[in-house]
py3Dmol code that shows the C-alpha trace and the ligand (Angstrom):
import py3Dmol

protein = """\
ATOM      1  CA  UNK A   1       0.000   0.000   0.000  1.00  0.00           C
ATOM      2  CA  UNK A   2       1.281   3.358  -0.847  1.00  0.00           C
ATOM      3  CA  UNK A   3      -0.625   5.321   1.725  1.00  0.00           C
ATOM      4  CA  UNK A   4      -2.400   4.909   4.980  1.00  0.00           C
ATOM      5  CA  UNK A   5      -4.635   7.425   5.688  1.00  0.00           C
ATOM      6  CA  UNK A   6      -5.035   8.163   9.795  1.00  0.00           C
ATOM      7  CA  UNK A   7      -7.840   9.215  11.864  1.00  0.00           C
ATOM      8  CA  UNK A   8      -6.008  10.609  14.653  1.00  0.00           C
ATOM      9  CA  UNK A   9      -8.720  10.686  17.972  1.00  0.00           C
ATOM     10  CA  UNK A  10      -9.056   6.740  19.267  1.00  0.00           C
ATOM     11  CA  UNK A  11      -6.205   5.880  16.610  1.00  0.00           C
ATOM     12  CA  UNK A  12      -3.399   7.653  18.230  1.00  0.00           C
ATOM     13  CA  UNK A  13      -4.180   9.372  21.356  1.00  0.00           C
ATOM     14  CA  UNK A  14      -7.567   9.404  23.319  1.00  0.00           C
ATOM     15  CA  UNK A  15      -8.576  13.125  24.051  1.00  0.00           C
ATOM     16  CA  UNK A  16      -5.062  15.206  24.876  1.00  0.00           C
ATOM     17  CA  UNK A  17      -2.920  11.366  25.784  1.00  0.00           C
ATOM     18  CA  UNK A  18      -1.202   9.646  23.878  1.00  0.00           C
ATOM     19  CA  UNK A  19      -2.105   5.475  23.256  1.00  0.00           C
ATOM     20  CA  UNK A  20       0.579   3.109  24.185  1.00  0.00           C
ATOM     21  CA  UNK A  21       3.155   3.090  21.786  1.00  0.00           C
ATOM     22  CA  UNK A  22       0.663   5.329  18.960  1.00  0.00           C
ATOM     23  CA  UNK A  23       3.664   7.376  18.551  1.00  0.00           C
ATOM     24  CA  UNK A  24       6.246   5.140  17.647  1.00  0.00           C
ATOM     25  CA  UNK A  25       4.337   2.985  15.074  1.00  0.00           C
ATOM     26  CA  UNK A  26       3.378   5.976  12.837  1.00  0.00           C
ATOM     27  CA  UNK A  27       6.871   6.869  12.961  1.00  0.00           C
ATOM     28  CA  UNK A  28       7.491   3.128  11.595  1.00  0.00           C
ATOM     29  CA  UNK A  29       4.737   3.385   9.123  1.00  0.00           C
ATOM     30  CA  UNK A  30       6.032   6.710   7.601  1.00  0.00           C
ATOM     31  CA  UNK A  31       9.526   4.682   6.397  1.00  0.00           C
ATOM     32  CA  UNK A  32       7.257   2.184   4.753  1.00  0.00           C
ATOM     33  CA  UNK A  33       4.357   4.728   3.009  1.00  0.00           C
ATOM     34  CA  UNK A  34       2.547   8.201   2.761  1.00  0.00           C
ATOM     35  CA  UNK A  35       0.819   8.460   5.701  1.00  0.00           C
ATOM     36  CA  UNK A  36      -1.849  11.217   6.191  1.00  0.00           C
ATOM     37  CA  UNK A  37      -3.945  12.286   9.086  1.00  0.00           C
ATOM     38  CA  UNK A  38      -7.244  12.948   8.607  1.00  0.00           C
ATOM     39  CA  UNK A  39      -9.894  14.290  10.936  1.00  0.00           C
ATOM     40  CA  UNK A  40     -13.845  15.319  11.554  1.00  0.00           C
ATOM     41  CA  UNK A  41     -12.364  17.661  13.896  1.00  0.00           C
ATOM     42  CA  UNK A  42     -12.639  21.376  13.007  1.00  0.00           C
ATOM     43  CA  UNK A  43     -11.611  23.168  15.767  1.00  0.00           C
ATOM     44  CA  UNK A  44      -7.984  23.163  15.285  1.00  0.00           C
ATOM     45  CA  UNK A  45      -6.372  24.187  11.638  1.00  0.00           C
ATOM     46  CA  UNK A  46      -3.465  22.010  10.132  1.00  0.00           C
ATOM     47  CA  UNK A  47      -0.851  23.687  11.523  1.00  0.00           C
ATOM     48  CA  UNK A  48      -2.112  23.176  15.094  1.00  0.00           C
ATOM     49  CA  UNK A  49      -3.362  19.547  14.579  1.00  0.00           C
ATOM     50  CA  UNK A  50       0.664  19.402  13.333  1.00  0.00           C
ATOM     51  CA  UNK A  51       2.605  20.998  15.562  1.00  0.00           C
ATOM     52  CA  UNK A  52       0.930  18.993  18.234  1.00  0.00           C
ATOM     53  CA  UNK A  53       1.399  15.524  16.593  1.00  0.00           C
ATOM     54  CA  UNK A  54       4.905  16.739  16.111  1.00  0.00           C
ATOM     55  CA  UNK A  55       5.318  17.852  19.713  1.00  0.00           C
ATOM     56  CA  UNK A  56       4.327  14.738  20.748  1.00  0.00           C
ATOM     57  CA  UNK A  57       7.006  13.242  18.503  1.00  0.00           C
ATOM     58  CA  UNK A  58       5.328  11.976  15.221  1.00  0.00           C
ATOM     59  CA  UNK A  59       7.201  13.513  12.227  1.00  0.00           C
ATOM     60  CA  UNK A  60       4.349  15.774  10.393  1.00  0.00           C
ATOM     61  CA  UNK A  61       3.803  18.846   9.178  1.00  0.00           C
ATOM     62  CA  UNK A  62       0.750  20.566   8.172  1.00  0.00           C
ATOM     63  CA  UNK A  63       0.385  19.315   4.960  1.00  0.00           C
ATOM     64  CA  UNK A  64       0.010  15.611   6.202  1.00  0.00           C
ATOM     65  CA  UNK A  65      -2.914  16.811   7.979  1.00  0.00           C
ATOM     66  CA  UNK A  66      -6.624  17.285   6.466  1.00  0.00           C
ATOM     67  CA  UNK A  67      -9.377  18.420   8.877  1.00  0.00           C
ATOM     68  CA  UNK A  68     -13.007  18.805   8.302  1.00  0.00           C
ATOM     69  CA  UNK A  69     -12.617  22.451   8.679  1.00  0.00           C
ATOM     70  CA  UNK A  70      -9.644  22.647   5.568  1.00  0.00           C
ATOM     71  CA  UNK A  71     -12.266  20.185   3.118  1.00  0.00           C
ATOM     72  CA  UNK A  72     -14.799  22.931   3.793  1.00  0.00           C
ATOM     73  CA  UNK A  73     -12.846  25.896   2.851  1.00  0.00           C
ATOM     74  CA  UNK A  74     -11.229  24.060   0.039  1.00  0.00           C
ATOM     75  CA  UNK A  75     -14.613  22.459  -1.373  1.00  0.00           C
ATOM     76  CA  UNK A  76     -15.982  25.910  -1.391  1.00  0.00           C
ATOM     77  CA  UNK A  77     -12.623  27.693  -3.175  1.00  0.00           C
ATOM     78  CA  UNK A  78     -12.815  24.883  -5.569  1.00  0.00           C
ATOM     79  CA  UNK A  79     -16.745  25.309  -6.326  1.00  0.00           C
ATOM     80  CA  UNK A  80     -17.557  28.533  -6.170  1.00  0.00           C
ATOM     81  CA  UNK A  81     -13.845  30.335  -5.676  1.00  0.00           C
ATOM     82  CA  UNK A  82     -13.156  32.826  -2.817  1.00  0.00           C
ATOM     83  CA  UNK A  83     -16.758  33.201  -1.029  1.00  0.00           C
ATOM     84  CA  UNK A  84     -18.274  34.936   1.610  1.00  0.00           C
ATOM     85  CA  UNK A  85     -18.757  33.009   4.908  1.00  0.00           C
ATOM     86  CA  UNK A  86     -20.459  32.873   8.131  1.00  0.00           C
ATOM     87  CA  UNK A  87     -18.424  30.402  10.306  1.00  0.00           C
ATOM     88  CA  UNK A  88     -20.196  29.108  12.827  1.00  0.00           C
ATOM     89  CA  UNK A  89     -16.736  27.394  14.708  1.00  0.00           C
ATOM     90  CA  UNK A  90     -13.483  27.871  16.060  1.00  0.00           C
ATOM     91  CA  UNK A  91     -10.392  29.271  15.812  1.00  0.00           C
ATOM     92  CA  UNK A  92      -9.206  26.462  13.341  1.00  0.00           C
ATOM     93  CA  UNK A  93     -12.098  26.859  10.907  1.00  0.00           C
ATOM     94  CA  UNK A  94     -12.049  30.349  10.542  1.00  0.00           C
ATOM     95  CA  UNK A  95      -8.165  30.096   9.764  1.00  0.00           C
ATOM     96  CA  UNK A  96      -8.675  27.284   7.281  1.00  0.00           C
ATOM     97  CA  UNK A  97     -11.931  29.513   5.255  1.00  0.00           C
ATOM     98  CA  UNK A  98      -9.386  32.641   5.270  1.00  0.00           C
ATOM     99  CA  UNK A  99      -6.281  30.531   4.178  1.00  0.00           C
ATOM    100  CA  UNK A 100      -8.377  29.551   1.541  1.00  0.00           C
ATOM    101  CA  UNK A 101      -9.342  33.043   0.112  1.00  0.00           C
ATOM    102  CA  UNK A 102     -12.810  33.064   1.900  1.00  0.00           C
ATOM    103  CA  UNK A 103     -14.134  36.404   3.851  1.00  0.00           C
ATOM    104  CA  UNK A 104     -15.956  36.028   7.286  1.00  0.00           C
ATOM    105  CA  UNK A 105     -19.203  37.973   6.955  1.00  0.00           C
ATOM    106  CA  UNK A 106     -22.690  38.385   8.498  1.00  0.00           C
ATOM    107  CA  UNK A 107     -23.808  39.192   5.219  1.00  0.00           C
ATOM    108  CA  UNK A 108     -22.689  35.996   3.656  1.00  0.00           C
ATOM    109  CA  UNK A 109     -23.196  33.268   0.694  1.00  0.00           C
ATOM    110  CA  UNK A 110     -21.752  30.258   2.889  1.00  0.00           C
ATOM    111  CA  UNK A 111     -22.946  29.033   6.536  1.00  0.00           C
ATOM    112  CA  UNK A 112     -20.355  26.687   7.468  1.00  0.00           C
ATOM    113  CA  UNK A 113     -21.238  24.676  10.790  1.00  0.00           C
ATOM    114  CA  UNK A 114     -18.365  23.037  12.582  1.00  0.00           C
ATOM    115  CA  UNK A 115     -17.799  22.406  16.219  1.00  0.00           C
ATOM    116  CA  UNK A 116     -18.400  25.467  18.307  1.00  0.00           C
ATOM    117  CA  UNK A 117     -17.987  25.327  22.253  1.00  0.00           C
ATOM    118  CA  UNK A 118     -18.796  29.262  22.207  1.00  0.00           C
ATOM    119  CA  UNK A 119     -22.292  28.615  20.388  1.00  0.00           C
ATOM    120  CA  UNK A 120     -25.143  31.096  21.573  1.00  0.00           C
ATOM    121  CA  UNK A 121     -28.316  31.875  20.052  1.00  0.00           C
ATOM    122  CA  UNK A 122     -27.126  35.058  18.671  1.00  0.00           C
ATOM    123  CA  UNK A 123     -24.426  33.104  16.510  1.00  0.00           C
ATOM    124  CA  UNK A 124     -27.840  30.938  15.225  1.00  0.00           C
ATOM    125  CA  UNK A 125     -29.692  33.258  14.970  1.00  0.00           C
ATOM    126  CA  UNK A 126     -27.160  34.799  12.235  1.00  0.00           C
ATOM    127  CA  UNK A 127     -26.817  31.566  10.844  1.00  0.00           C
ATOM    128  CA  UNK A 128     -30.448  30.954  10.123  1.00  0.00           C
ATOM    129  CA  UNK A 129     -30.964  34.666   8.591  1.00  0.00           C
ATOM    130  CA  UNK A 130     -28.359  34.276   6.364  1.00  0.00           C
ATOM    131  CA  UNK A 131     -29.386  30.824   5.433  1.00  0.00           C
ATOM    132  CA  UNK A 132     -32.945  31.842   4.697  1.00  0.00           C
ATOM    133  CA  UNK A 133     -31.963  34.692   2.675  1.00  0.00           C
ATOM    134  CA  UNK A 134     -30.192  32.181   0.153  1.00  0.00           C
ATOM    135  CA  UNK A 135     -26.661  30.917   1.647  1.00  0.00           C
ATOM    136  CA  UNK A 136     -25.698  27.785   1.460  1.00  0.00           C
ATOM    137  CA  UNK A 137     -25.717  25.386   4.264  1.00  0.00           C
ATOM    138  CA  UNK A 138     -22.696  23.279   4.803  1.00  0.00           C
ATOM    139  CA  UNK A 139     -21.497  21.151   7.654  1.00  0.00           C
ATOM    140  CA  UNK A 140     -18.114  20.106   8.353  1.00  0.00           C
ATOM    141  CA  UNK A 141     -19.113  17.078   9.972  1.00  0.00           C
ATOM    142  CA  UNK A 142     -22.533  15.958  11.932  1.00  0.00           C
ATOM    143  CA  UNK A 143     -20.751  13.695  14.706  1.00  0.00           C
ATOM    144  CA  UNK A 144     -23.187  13.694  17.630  1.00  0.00           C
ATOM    145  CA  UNK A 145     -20.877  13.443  20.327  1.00  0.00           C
ATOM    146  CA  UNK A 146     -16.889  13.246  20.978  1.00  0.00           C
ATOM    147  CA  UNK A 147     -15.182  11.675  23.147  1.00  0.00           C
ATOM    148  CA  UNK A 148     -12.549  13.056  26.109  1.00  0.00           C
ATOM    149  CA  UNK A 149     -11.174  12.756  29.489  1.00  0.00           C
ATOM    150  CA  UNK A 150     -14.694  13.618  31.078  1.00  0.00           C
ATOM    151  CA  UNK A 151     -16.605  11.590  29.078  1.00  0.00           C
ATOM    152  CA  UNK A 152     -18.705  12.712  25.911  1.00  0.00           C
ATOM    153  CA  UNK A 153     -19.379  16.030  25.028  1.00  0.00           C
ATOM    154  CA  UNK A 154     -21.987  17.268  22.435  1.00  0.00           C
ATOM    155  CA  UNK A 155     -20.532  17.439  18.824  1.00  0.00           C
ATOM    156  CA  UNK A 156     -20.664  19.480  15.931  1.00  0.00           C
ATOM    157  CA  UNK A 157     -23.816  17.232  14.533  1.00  0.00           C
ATOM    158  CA  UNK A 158     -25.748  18.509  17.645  1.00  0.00           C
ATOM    159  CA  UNK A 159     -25.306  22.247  16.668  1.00  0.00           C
ATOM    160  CA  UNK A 160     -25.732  21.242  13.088  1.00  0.00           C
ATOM    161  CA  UNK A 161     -28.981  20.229  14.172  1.00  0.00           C
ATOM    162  CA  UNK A 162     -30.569  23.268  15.764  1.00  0.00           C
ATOM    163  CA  UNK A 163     -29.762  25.046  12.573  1.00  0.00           C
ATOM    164  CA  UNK A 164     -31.426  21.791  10.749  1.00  0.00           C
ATOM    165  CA  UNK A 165     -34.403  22.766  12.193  1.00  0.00           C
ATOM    166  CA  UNK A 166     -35.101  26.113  12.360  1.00  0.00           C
ATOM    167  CA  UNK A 167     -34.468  26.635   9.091  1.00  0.00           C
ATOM    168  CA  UNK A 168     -35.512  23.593   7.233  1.00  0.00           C
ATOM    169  CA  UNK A 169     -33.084  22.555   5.461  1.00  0.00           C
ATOM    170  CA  UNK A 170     -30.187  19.916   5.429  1.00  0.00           C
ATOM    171  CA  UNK A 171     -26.799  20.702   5.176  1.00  0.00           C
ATOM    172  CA  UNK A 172     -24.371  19.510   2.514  1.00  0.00           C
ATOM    173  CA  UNK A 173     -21.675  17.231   4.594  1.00  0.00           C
ATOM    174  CA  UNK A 174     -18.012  17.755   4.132  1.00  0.00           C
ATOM    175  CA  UNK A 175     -16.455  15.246   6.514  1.00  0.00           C
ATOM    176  CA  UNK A 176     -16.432  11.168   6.824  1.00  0.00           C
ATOM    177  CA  UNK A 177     -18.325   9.380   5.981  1.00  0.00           C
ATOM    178  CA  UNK A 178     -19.256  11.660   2.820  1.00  0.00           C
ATOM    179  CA  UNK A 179     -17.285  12.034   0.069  1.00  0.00           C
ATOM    180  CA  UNK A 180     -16.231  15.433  -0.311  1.00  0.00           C
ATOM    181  CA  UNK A 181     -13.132  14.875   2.545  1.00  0.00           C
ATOM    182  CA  UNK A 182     -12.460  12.091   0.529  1.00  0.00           C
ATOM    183  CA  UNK A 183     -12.079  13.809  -3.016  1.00  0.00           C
ATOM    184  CA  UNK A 184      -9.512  16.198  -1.094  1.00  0.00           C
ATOM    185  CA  UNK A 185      -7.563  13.644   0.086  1.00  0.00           C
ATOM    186  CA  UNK A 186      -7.560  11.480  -3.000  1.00  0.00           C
ATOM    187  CA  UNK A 187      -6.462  14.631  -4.692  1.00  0.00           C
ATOM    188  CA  UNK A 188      -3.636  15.347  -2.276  1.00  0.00           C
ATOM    189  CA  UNK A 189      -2.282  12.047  -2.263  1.00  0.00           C
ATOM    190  CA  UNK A 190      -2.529  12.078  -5.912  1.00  0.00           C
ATOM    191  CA  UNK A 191      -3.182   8.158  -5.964  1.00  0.00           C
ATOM    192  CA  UNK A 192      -5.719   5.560  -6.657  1.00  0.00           C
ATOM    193  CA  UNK A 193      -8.595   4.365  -3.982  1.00  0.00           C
ATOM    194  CA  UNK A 194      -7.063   1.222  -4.416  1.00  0.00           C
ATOM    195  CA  UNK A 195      -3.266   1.945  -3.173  1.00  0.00           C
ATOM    196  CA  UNK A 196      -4.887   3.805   0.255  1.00  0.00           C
ATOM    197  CA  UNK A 197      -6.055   2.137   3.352  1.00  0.00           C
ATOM    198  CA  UNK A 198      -8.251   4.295   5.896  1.00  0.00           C
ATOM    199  CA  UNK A 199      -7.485   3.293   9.510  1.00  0.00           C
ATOM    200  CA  UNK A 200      -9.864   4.432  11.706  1.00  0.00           C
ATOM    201  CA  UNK A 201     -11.515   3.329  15.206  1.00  0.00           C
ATOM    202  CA  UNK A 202     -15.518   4.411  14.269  1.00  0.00           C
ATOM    203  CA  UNK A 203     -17.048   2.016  12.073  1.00  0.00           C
ATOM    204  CA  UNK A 204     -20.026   4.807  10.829  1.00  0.00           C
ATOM    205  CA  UNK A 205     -16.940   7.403  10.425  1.00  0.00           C
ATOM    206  CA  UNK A 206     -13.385   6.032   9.317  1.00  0.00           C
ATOM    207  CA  UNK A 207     -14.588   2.508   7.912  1.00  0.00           C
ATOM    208  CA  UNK A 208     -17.670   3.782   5.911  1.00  0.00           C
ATOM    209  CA  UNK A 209     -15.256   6.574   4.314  1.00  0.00           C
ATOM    210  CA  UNK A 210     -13.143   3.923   3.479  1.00  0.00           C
ATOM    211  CA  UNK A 211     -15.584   1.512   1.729  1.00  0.00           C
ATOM    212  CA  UNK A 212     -17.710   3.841  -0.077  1.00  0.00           C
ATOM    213  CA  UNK A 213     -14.870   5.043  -1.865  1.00  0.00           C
ATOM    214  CA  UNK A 214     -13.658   1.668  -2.304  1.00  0.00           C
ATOM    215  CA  UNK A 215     -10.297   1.652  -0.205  1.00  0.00           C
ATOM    216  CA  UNK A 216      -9.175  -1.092   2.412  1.00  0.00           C
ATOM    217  CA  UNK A 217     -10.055  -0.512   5.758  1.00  0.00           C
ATOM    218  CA  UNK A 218      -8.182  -1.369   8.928  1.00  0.00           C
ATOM    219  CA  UNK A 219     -10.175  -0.853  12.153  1.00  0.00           C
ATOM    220  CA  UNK A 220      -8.634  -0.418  15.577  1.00  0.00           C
ATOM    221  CA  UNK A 221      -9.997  -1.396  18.745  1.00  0.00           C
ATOM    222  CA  UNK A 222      -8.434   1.794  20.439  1.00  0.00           C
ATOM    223  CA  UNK A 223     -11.150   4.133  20.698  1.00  0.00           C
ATOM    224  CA  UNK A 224     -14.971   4.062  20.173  1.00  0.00           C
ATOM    225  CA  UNK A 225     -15.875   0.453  18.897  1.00  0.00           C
ATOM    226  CA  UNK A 226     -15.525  -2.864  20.495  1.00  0.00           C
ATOM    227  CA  UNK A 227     -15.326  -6.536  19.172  1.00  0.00           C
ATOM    228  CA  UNK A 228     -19.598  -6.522  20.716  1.00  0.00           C
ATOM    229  CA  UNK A 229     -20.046  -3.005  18.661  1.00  0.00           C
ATOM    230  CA  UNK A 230     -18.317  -4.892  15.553  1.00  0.00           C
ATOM    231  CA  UNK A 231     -20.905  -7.890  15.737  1.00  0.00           C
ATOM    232  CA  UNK A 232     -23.744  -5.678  15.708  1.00  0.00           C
ATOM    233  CA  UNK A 233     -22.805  -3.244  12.729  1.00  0.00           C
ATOM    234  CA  UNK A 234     -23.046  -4.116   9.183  1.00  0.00           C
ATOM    235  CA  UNK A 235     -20.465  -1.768   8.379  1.00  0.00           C
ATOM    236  CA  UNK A 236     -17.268  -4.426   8.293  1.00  0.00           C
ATOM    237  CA  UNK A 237     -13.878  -3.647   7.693  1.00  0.00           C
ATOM    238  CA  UNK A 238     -11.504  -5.716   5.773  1.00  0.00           C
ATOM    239  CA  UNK A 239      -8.991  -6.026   8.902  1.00  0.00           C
ATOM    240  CA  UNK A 240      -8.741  -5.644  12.476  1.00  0.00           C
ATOM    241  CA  UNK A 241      -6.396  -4.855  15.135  1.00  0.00           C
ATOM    242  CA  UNK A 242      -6.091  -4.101  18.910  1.00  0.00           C
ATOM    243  CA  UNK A 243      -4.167  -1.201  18.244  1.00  0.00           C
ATOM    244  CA  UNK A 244      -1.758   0.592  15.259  1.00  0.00           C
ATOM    245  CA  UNK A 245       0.613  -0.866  17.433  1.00  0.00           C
ATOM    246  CA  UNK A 246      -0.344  -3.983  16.362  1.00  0.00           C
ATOM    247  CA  UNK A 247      -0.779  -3.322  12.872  1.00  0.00           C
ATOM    248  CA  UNK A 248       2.767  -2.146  12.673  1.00  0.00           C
ATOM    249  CA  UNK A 249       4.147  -5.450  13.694  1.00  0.00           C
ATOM    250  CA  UNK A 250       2.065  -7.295  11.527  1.00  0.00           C
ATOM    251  CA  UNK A 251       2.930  -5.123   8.506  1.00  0.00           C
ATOM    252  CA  UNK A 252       6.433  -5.438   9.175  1.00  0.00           C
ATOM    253  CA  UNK A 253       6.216  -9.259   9.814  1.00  0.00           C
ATOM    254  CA  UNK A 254       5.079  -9.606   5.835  1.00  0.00           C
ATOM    255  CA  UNK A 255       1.255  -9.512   6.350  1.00  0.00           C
ATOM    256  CA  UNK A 256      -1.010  -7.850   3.567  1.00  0.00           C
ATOM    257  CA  UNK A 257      -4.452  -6.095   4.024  1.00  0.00           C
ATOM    258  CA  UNK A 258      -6.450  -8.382   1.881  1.00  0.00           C
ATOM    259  CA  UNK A 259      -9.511  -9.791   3.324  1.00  0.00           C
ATOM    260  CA  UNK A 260     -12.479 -10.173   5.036  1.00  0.00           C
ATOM    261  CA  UNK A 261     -11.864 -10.450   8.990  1.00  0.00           C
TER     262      UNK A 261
END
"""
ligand_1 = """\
1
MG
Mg -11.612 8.563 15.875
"""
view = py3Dmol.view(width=600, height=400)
view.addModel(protein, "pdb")
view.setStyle({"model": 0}, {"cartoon": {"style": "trace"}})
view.addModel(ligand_1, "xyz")
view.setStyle({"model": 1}, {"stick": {}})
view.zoomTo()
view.show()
């Protein structure tokens, strides 16, 4: 395989720690192949998602990272060229729609919905104006939840969903499992589905990215799914492992993704 392409929360650390040995594998797998990190997260741009993979001592830079956020401002640029946005988001996605040519506005022809954990009703009720006078709705993602140190906390999908309903309308989806992420990083990597594997630990994320655009999928049992959750879903990836850890050692010891599990 020429490229493994890396969710990053439940594949190498869980919240802000690092998983056993996470660190040392993707170093490993970046002699062997292209490795890129991929996430639903928006809140963070490249450069941060890099410099704090690199800080804790994976070799990246920001160009080996694609978040939810970038695929937004990017599938926008490449659509429509430099727009007019309301962001309703962080830090990270405001930096990725500007980086991308994109002006923040109030008066705007894009509402782009990404995790927000300064939301307030003013911020929808901008959102929804603009919306209903003609914008166009996207979403960088509709996870429900996240996961961290205390637990889960409400996710982007949640605040997609109060400006689901009050203005009627659905959003167009950027992130996994949908296939505009996936047309960015197929274009990055400048390769075919078929020389990529997605590595993920969500099943109706990472694994469904991975199969509806008809890569290999490894998943790892590091983060939100189980052996139990695996049995239940009919969402199956061709290979699993406890860990990257574990797929490292495998890879190295001559095995091939092929199969089935
Ligand atoms: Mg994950």
């Amino acid at each position: 395989m020429k490229a493994y392409i890396l969710d990053l929360d439940g594949v190498i650390h869980r919240g802000s720690n690092p998983i056993d040995g996470a660190v040392d594998a993707v170093n490993r797998l970046r002699d062997r192949a292209k490795v890129l990190f991929l996430t639903n997260n928006s809140t963070m741009s490249r450069r941060v998602v890099a410099a704090r993979l690199e800080a804790a001592g994976i070799r990246c830079g920001g160009g080996d990272v694609i978040t939810a956020g970038y695929a937004a401002a990017v599938y926008i640029r490449k659509r429509y060229g430099a727009s007019t946005v309301y962001p309703i988001g962080e830090a990270g996605l405001i930096e990725e729609l500007e980086l991308q040519g994109h002006a923040i506005s109030e008066d705007s022809e894009f509402v782009v919905v990404g995790l927000d954990r300064d939301l307030s009703y003013e911020k929808l009720r901008i959102g929804l104006r603009n919306i209903a006078d003609g914008a166009k709705f996207i979403a960088t993602n509709t996870d429900p939840v996240l996961p961290t140190e205390d637990g889960f906390v409400p996710g982007a999908g949640a605040i997609v969903c109060a400006l689901e309903t009050a203005s009627g309308q659905s959003p167009l989806v950027i992130g996994k499992p949908n296939q505009p992420i996936m047309d960015i990083v197929l274009d990055h990597l400048g390769l075919d589905v078929s020389e990529c594997v997605v590595v993920g630990d969500r099943l109706d994320t990472d694994i469904l990215a991975g199969i509806r655009c008809g890569m290999k999928t490894v998943l790892v049992l590091t983060g939100v799914e189980t052996r139990e959750s695996l049995e239940r879903s009919d969402i199956k990836p061709d290979c699993v492992v406890g860990s990257i850890t574990e797929l490292l050692v495998a890879l190295e010891g001559g095995a091939r993704i092929t199969g089935k599990p």
